[in-house]
C-alpha positions as a Python dict, from the first residue, in 0.01 Angstrom:
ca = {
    (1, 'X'): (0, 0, 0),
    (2, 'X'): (-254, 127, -188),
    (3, 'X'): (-561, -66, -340),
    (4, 'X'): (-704, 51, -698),
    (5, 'X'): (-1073, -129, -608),
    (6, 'X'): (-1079, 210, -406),
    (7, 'X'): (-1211, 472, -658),
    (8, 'X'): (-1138, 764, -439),
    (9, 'X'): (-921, 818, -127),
    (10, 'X'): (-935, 1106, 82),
    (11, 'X'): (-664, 1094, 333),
    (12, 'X'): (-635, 1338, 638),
    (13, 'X'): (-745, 1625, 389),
    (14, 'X'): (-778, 1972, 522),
    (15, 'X'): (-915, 2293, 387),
    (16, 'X'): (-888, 2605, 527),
    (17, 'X'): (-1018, 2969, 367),
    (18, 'X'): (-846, 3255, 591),
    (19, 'X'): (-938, 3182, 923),
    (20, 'X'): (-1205, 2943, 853),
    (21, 'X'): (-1188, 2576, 905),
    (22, 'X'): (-1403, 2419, 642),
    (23, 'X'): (-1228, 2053, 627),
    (24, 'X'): (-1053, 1900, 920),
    (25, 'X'): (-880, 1620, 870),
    (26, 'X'): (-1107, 1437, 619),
    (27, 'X'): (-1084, 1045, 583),
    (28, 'X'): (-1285, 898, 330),
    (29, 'X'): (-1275, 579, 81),
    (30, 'X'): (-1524, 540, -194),
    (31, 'X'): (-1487, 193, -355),
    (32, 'X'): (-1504, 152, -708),
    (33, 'X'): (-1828, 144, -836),
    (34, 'X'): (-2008, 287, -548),
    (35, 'X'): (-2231, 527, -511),
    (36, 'X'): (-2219, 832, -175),
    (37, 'X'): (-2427, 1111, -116),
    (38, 'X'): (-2272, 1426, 67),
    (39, 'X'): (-2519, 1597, 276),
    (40, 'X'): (-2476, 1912, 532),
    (41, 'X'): (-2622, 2272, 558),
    (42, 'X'): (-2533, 2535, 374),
    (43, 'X'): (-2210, 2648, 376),
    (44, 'X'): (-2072, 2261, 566),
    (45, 'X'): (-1795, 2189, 332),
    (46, 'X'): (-2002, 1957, 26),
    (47, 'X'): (-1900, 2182, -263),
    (48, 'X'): (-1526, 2253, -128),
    (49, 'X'): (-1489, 1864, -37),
    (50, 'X'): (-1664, 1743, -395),
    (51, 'X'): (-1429, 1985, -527),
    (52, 'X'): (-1120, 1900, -344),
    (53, 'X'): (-1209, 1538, -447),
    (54, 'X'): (-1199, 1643, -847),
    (55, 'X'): (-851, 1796, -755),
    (56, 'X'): (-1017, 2137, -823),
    (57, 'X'): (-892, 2297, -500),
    (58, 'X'): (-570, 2221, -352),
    (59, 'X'): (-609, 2101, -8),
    (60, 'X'): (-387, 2329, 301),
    (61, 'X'): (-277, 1964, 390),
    (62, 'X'): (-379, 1562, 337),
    (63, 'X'): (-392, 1382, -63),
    (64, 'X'): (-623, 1246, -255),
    (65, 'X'): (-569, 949, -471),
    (66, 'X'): (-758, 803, -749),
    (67, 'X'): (-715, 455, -818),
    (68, 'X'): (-463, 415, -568),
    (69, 'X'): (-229, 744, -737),
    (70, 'X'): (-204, 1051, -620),
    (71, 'X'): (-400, 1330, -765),
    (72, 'X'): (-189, 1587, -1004),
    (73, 'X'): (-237, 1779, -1323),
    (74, 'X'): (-107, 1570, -1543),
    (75, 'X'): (-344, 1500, -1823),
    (76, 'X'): (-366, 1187, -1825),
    (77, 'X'): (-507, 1150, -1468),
    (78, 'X'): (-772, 1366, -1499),
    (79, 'X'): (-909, 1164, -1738),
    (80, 'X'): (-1018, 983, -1474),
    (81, 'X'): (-1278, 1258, -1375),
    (82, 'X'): (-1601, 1356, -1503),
    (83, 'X'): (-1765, 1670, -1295),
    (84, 'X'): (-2107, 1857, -1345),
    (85, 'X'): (-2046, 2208, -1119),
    (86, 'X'): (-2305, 2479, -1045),
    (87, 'X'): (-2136, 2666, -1294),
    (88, 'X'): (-2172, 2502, -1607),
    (89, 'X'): (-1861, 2517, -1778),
    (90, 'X'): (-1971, 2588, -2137),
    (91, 'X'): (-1893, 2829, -2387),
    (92, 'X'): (-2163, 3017, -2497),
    (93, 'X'): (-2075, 3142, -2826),
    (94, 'X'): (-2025, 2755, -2936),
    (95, 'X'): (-2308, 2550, -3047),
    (96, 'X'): (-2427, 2219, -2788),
    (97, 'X'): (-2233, 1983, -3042),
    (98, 'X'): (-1902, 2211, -3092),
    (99, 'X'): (-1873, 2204, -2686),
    (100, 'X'): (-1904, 1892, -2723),
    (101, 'X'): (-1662, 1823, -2996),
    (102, 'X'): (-1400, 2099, -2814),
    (103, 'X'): (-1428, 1929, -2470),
    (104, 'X'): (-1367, 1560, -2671),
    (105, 'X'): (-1036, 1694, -2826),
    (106, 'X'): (-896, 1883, -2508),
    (107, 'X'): (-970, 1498, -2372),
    (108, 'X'): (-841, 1333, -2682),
    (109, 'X'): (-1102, 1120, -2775),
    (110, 'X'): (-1134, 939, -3097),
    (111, 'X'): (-1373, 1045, -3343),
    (112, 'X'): (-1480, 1349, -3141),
    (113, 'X'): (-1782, 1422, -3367),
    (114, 'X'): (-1931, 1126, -3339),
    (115, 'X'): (-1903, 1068, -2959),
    (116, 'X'): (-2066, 1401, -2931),
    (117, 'X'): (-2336, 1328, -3099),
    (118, 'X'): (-2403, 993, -2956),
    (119, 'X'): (-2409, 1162, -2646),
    (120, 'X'): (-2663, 1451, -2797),
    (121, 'X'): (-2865, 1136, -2833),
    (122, 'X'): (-2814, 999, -2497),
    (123, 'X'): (-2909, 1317, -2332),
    (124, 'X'): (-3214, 1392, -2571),
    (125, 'X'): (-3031, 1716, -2727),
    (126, 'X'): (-2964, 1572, -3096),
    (127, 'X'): (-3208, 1772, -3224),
    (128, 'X'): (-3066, 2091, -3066),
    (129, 'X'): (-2692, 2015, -3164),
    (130, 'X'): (-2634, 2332, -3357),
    (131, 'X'): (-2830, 2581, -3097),
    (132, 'X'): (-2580, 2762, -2834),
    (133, 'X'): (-2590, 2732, -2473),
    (134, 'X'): (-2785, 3070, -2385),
    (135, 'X'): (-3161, 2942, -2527),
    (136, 'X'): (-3158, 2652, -2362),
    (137, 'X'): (-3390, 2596, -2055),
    (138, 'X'): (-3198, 2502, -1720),
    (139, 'X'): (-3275, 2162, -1752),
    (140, 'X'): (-3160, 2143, -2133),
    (141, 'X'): (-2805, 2320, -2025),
    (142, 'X'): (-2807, 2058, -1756),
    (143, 'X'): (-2810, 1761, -1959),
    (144, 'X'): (-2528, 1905, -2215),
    (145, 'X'): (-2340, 1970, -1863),
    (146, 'X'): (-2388, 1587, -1792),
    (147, 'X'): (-2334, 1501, -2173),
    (148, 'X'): (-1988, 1719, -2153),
    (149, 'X'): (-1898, 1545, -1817),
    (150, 'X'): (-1900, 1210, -1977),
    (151, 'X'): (-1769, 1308, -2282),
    (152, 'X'): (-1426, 1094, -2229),
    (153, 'X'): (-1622, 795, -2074),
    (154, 'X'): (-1467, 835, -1691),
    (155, 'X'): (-1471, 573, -1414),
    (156, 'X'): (-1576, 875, -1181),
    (157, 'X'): (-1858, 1122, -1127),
    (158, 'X'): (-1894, 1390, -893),
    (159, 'X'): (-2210, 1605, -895),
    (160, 'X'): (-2302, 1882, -708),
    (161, 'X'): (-2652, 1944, -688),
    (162, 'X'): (-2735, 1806, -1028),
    (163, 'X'): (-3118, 1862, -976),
    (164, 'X'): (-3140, 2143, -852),
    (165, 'X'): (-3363, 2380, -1048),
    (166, 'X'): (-3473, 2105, -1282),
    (167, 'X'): (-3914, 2058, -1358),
    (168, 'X'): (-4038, 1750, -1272),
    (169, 'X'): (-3957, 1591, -1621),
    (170, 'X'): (-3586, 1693, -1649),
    (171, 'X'): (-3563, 1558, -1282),
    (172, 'X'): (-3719, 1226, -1350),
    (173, 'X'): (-3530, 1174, -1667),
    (174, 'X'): (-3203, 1265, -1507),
    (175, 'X'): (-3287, 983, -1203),
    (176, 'X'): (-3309, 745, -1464),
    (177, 'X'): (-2970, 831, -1666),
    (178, 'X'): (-2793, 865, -1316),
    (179, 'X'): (-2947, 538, -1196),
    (180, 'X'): (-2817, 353, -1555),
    (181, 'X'): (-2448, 494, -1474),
    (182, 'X'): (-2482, 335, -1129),
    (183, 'X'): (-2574, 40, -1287),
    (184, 'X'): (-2273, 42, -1548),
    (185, 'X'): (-2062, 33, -1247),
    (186, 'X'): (-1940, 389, -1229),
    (187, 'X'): (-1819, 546, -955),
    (188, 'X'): (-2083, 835, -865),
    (189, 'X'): (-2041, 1068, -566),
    (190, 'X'): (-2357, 1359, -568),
    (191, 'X'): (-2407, 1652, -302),
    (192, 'X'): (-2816, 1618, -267),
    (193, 'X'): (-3038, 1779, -48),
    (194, 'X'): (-3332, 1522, -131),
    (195, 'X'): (-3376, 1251, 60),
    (196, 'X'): (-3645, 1060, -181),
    (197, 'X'): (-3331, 1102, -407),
    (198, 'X'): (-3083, 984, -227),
    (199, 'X'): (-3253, 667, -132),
    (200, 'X'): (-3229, 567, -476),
    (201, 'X'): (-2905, 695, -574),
    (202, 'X'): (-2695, 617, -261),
    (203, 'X'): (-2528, 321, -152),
    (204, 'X'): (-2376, 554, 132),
    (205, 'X'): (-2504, 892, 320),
    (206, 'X'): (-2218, 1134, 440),
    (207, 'X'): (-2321, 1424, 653),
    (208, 'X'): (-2094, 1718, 649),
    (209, 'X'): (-2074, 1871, 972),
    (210, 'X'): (-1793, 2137, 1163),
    (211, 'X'): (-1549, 1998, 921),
    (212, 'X'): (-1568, 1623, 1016),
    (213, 'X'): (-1766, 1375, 795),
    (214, 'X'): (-2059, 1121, 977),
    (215, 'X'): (-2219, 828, 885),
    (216, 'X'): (-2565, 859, 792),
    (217, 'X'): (-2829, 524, 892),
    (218, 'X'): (-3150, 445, 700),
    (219, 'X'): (-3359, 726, 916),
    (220, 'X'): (-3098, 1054, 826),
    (221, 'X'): (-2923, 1022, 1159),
    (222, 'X'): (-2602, 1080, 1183),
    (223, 'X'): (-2490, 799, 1387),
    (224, 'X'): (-2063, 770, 1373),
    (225, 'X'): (-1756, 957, 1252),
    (226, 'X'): (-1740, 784, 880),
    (227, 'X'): (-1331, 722, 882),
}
């Protein structure tokens, strides 16, 4: 029987590339409107897991259910997804607002134009609507990736290092917007590497490690298996 107060379920998922074992037998729940932090060295799994999670990367076996429903490529149900990658996903020949506007209509949202701009404004980019990706700075390219993310208002968001080479201002601001989706109720799942971050982000800490998830306590110590 399956429960749609749980945002995201992750159930006996594993991942294998060649010979290597990255995900073994995953179990995880993430209740709607919560908020989980992945964490692990380099190379654990966060990426492949965050990614297996969006329904980006079939698993070898194991499902993963939104809502209480299966995963699958029908349109509709990815709808229920908003993702910011490492790789940013934009078109650089297109101006900030045309990705915008393309990425509303492959979604098909009403009055594309004017969601994209409202979300120009929410991201502090209105100004630069009609420049193209490529002369942004990194922390300008990040906040269209967040804007285009959002663009069809999802339940969900997965990030993947959404800080990471950000200044000190584009990091602060982007606390701030993450901490106002957490607060709308959204369901937010980040892989961080900072723990002053992830104290004010997280409800839960998940530590990648040899494949299996564990449950992080208040002093980053993994302390049980999390399923």
């Amino acid at each position: 029987m399956t429960d749609p107060r749980i945002a995201i379920e992750v159930r006996r998922v594993t991942k294998r590339f060649g010979r290597r074992l990255v995900l073994d037998e995953i179990d995880l729940e993430v209740a709607a409107g919560e908020s989980i932090v992945l964490t692990g060295s380099n190379g654990a799994g966060k990426t492949t897991l965050l990614r297996t999670m969006a329904a980006l990367i079939r698993p070898n076996s194991g499902d993963i259910l939104w809502f209480g429903e299966k995963t699958s490529g029908q349109h509709e149900s990815r709808r229920l997804i908003g993702m910011v990658a490492h790789e940013n996903r934009l078109y650089p020949h297109l101006t900030l607002r045309e990705n915008l506007i393309f990425a509303a209509r492959m979604c098909d949202v009403v009055h594309p134009r004017h969601c994209a701009d409202s979300l120009l404004e929410t991201v502090g980019l209105l100004a630069h609507g009609d420049r193209t990706p490529p002369v942004l700075s990194k922390g300008m390219r990040q906040r269209l990736s967040l804007a285009r993310a959002l663009i069809h208002d999802p339940p969900i968001l997965l990030l993947d290092e959404p800080f990471e080479g950000l200044d000190a201002e584009a990091e602060q601001w982007l606390t701030g917007l993450l901490q106002d989706l957490r607060r709308q109720g959204r369901t937010l799942c980040f892989v961080l590497h900072d723990e002053a971050k992830t104290r004010l982000l997280a409800d839960r800490v998940l530590h990648l490690h040899q494949g299996r998830l564990l449950q992080v306590a208040a002093d980053q110590t993994a302390v049980a298996h999390a399923a």
